[in-house]
C-alpha positions in Angstrom: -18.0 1.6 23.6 -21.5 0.5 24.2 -22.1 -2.9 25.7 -24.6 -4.1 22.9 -22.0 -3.2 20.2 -21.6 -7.1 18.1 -17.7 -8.3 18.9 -16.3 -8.9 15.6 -13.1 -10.0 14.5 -10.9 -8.9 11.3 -9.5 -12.0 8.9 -5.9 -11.6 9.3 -5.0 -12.0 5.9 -2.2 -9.7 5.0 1.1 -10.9 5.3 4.9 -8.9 5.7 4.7 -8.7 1.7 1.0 -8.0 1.0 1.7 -5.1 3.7 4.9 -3.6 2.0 3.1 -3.7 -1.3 0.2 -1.8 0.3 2.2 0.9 1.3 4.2 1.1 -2.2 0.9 0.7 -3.8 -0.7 3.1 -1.9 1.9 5.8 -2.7 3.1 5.2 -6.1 -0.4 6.4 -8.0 -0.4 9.4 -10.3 1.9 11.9 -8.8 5.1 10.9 -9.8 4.0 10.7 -13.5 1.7 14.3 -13.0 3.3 16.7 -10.5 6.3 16.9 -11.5 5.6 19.7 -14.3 3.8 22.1 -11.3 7.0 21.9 -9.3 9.2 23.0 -12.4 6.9 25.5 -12.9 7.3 26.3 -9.2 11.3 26.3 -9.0 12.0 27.2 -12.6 15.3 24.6 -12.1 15.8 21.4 -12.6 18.6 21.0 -10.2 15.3 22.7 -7.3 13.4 19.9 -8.9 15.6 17.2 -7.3 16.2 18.7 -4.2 11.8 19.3 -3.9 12.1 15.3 -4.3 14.9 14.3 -2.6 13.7 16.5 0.9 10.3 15.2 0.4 11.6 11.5 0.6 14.3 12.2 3.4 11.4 13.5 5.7 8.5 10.9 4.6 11.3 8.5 5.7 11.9 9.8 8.8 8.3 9.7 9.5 8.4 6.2 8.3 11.2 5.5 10.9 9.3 7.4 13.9 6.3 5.5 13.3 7.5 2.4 13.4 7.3 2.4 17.3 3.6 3.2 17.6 2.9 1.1 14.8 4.4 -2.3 16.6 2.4 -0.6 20.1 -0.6 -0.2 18.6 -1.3 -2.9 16.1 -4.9 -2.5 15.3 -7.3 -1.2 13.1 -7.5 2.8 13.1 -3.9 3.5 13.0 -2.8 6.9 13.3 -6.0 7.5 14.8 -5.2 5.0 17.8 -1.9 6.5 17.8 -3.0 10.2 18.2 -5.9 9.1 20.8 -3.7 7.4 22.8 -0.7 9.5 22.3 -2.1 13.0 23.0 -5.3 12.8 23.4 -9.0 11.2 22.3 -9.8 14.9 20.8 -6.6 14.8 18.7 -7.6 11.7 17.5 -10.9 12.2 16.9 -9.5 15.0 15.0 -7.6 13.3 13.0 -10.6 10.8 12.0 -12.7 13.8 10.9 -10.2 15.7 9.0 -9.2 12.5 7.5 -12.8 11.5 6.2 -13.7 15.2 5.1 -9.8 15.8 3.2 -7.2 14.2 3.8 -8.2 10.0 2.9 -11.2 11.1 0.6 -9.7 13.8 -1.1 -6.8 11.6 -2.5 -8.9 9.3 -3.3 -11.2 11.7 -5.2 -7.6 13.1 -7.0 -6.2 9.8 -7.9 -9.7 8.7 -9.6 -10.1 11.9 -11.1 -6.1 11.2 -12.4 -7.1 7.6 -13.6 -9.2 9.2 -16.1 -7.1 11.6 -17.4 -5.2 8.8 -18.4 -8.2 6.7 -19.5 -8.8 9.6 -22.0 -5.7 8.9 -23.9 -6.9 5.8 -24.9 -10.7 7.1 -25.6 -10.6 10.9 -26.3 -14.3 11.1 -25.5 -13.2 11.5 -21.8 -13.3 14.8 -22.1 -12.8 16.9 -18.6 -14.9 19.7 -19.7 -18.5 19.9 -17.4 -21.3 19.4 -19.7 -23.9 19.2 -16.8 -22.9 21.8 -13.2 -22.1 25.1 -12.5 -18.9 26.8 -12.2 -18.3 28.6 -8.7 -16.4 32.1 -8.4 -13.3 32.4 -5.5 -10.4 35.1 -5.3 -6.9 33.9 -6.5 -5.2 31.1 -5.8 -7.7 28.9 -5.8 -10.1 30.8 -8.5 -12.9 28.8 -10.5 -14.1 25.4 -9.6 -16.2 23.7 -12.1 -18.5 21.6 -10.3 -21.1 18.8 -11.7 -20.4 16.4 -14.6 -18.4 15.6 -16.8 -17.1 12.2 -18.5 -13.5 12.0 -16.9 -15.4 12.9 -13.5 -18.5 9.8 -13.8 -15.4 7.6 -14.9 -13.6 8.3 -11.6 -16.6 7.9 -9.5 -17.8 4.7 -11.3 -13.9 3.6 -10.5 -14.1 4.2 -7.0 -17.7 2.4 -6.9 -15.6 -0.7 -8.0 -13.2 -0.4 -6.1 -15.1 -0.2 -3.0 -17.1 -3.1 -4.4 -14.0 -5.0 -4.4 -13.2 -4.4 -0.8 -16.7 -5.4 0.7 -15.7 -8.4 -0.6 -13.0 -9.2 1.7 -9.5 -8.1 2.4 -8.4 -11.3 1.2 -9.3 -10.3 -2.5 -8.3 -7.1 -2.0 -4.9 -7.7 -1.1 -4.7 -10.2 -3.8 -5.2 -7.1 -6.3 -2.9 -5.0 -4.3 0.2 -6.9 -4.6 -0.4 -8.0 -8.3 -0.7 -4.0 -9.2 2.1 -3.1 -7.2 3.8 -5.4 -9.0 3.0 -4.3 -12.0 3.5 -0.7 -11.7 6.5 -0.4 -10.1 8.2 -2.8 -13.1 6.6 -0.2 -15.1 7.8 2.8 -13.5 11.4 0.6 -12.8 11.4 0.4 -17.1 10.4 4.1 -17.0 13.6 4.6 -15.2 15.8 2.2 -17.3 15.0 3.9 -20.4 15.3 7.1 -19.5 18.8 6.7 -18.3 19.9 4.5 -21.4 18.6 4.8 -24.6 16.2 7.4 -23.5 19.1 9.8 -23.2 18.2 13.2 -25.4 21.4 15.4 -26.2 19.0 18.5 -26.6 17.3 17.6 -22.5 20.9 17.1 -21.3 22.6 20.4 -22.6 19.2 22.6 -21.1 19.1 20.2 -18.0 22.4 19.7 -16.9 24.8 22.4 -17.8 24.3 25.8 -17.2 20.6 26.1 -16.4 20.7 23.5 -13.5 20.0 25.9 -10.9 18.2 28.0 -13.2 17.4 30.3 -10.7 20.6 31.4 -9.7 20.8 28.6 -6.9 20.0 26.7 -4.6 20.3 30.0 -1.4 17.9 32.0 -4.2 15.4 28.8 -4.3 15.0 27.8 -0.9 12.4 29.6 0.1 10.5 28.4 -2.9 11.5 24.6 -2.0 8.4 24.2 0.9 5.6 25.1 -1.6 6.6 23.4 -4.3 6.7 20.5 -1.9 3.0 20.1 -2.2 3.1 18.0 -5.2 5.7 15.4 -4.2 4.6 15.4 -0.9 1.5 14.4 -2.3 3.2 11.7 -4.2 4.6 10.2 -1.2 1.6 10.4 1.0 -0.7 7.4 2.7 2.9 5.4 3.6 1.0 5.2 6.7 -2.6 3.7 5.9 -1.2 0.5 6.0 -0.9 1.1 10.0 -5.0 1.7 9.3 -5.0 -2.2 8.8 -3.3 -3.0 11.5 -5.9 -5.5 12.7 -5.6 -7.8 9.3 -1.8 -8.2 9.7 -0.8 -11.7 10.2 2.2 -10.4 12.4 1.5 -7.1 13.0 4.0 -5.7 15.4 6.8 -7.3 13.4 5.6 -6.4 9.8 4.2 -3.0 10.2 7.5 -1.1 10.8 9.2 -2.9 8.5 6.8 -2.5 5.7 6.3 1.1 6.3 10.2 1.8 6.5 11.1 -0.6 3.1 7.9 0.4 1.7 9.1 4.4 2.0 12.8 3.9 1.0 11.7 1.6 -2.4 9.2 4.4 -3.4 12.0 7.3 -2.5 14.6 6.1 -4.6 12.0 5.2 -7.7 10.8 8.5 -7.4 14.5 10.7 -7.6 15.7 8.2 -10.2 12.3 8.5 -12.7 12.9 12.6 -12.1 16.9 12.0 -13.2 14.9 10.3 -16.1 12.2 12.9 -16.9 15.5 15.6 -17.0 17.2 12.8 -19.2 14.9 12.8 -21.7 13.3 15.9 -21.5 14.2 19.7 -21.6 12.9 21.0 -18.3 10.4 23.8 -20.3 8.9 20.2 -22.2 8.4 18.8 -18.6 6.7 22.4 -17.4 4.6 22.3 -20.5 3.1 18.8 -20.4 0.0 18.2 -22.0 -2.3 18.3 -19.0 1.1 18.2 -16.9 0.9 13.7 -18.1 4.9 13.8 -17.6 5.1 10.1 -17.6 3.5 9.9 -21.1 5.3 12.8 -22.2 8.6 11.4 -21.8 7.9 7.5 -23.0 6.7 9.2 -26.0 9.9 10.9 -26.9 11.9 7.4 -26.4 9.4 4.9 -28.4 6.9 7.2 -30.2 3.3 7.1 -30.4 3.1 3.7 -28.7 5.4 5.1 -25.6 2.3 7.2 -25.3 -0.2 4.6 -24.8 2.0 2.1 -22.9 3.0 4.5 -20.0 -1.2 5.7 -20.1 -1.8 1.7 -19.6 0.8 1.6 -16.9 -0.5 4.5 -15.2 -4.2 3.7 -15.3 -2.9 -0.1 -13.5 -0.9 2.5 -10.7 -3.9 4.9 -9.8 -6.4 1.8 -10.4 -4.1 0.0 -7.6 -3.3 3.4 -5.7 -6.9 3.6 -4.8 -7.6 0.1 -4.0 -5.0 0.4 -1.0 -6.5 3.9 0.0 -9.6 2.4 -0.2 -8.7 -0.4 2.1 -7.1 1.4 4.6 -9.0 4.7 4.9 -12.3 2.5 6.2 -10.4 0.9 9.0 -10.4 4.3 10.6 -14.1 5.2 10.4 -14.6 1.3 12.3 -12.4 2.3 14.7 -13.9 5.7 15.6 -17.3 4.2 15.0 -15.9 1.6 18.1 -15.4 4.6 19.9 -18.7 6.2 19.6 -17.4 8.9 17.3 -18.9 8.2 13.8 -22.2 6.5 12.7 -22.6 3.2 14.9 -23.4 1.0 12.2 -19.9 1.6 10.3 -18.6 -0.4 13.4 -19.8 -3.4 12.6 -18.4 -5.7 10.3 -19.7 -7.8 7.2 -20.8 -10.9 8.9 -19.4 -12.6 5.9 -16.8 -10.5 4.7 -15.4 -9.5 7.9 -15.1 -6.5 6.8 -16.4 -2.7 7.7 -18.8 -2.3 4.5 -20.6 0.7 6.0 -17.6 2.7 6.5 -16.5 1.9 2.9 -19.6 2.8 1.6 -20.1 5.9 3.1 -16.0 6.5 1.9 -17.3 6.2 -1.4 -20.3 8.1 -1.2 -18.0 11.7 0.0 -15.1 10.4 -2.2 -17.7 10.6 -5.2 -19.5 14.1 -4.0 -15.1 15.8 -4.0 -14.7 13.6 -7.5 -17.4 16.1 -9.0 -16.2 19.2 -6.9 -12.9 19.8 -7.9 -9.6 19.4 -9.9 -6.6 17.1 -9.6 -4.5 20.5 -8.4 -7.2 21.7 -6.1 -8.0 18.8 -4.7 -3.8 17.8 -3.4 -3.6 21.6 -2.5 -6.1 20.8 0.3 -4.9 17.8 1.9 -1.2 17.7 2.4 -1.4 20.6 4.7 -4.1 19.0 7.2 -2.2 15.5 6.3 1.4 17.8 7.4 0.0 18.5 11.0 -1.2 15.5 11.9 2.3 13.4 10.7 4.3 16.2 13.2 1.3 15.7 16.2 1.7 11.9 16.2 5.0 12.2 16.5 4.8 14.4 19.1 2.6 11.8 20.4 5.6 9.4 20.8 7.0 11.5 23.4 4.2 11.8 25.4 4.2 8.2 25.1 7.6 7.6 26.4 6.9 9.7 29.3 3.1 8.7 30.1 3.8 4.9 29.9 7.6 4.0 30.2 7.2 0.5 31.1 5.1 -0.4 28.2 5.9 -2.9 26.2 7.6 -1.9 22.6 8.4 -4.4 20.3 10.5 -2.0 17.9 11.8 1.3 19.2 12.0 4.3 16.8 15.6 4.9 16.0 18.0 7.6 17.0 15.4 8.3 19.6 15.1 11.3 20.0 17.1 13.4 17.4 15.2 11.7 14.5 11.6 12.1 15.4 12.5 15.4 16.8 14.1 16.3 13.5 10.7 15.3 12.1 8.8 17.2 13.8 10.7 19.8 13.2 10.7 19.3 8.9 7.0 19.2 9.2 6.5 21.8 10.9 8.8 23.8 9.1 7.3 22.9 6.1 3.6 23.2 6.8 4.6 27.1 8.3 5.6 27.7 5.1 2.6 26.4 3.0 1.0 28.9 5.7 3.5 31.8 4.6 3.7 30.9 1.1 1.1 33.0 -1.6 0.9 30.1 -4.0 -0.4 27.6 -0.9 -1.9 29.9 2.2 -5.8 30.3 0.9 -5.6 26.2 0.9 -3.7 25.8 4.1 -5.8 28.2 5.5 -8.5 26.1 4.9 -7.2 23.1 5.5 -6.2 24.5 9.2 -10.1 25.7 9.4 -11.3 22.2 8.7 -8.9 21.0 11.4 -10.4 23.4 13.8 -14.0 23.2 12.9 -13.9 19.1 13.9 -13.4 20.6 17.7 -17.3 21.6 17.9 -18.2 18.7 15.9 -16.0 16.5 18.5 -18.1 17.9 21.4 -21.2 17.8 20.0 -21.1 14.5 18.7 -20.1 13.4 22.4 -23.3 15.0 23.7 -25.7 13.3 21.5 -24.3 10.0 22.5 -24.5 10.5 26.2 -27.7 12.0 25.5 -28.7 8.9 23.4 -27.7 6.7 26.3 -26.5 3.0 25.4 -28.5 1.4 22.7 -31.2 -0.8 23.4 
């Protein structure tokens, strides 16, 4: 860090609630009420259905667990950046950073505002996805056309994400207000969801074609497994950024204390939500209606069959309010990284500094917004989540890794929570996501995207070094 660089301070404004609603905020958003109908259409079973969930919230909770220790040892803003940099190494955290800004952080953010439209549309049908102004660009199977440019449900994401950024250059104060009101409300909407579909929601038709003899449609689970780590992708997604709250870490009133527990409570509220609204879906629904989805909108699919035309347009409020508050919290977090890399002479100087009113990194949110916007007009919902969870995969098993190398490195340090069943359980993790993200590599559905995802990972090493040479070669600022 450069001697002339402004020391600035974050308000420390979120408290041990504010910070478990920003991690269920930040992962309930669109998934759960969208993915869904890929996976069935994946594991052709709705019995495979629940286990794709159930295994996707067993291991984001086991990452929840293992990160609990760096999070209370590294309470500041950047994260899973700090924790990689000083973990493994400054590359791998640099890493980390870049495939975070050009993927993994903007990319949902781009899929979640492009979802909050979809949803907008039921409500005005003028939102039409189809690209009146662009081009459409040709690539081989799986990943085929792209439709880039304009179109109404893509200017409506990127004028949400304009807001929402708007919002957070305000303050985090503000921001967190918002946060924890639209958790709030969303998860008492997805909780009724839930409550419906297992009482008066209850369909004879769904249950006889759900739960009796097609419930491991496939011929079970030993002929499914090897399906089970693509089909992943989707509620993976779903359950991803349970970690940006560490990006904050700087803003916590009592960080070493509240960040582990909001990440583990925050991960376990969201798990059980999300099996219990799929025992819904399956409730309600027979598992070809769930496949079949009207733009795969499962949530409003399913409310409609229980009350009707206004189901519809109540679960499309409630979803809008989730992906609306889904992005506020990515939004938040994802710019606390760029500071912190900025702090480190590895992004554009000026994104870290803060707002010398705000207090907070305006720059770096800006220039979030700016690529968020450019992958908003690039790109599907589908395409989009198919590139980041298997970048987002490798880094969750490297930073564990990194807590290892920690324990060895610096055994005296001081840890204010200690990961559990140290070492089985973030060895087990580190197995899972391995596991899993060989398989997205192995898999024909997911390899061209992994593939690419792994490239992107790979191509930050040049951009590491070279960025490092410019600075020395730039010398400290005047």
């Amino acid at each position: 860090m450069t001697a002339t660089k402004p020391q600035t301070e974050f308000v420390k404004a979120i408290s041990r609630l504010d910070a478990t609603a920003l991690v269920v905020g930040s992962m309930i958003g669109s998934g759960i009420f969208i993915v869904s109908a890929e996976i069935l259409r994946e594991v052709r079973s709705p019995g495979l259905l629940l286990v794709v969930w159930g295994v996707s919230g067993i291991v984001t909770l086991m990452g929840a667990l293992t990160y609990g220790e760096l999070a209370a040892m590294f309470p500041r803003a950047g994260g899973q950046y700090v924790y990689l940099r000083e973990g493994i190494s400054p590359l791998f955290g640099y890493l980390y950073g870049w495939t975070l800004f050009v993927v993994i952080q903007t990319g949902t953010i781009a899929a979640v505002a492009v979802a909050f439209a979809r949803f907008t549309a039921v409500f005005w049908p003028a939102l039409s996805p189809d690209v009146f102004f662009g081009t459409t660009l040709h690539f081989p199977n799986p990943i085929g056309d792209i439709a880039v440019g304009l179109s109404p449900q893509r200017i409506l994401a990127v004028l949400s994400v304009a807001l929402l950024t708007w919002i957070n250059v305000r303050g985090v104060r503000t921001a967190a207000i918002i946060q924890t009101t639209l958790t709030a409300v969303k998860t008492g909407a997805l909780a009724l969801l839930i409550l419906l579909g297992l009482t008066i929601g209850r369909h004879p038709e769904a249950l006889a074609a759900n739960f009796g003899a097609n419930f491991w449609a496939t011929g079970g689970v030993a002929v499914g497994i090897g399906m089970i780590g693509g089909a992943m992708v989707g509620s993976l997604f779903s359950m991803d950024a349970w970690n940006n709250v560490g990006f904050a870490g700087s803003e916590l009133k009592n960080a070493e204390r509240d960040l582990p527990v909001a990440m583990g409570a925050g991960v376990l509220i969201v798990t059980v939500l999300y099996v219990l609204a799929n025992v819904a879906y399956l409730n309600v629904l027979p598992a070809s209606a769930i496949a079949s989805a009207p733009q795969d909108r499962v949530g409003t699919a399913a409310l409609q069959a229980i009350l009707g035309e206004p189901g519809l347009k109540l679960m499309a409020g409630a979803i809008m309010i989730s992906t609306f508050g889904c992005n506020n919290g990515l939004i938040l977090s994802g710019a606390r990284v760029y500071y912190a890399m900025a702090r480190d002479d590895l992004f554009f100087e000026s994104a870290g500094a803060l707002h010398p009113r705000y207090k907070t990194p305006t720059v770096a949110l800006v220039v979030q917004a700016v690529w968020t916007s450019v992958l908003c007009l690039s790109g599907t919902y589908t395409q989009l989540l198919n590139f980041v969870i298997f970048a987002a995969l490798v880094f969750y098993g490297l930073t564990a890794v990194g807590l290892f190398a920690l324990r060895v490195k610096r055994p005296s340090a001081l840890r204010p929570v200690r990961a559990p069943g140290y070492p089985w359980l973030p060895a087990l993790y580190v197995v899972a996501t391995a596991a899993i993200a060989v398989d997205l590599l192995t898999q024909d559905a997911t390899r061209t995207y992994s593939f690419l995802g792994l490239g992107l990972v790979v191509l930050g090493v040049p951009v590491y070094f070279g960025w490092r040479a410019l600075v020395r070669r730039a010398g400290p600022a005047a």
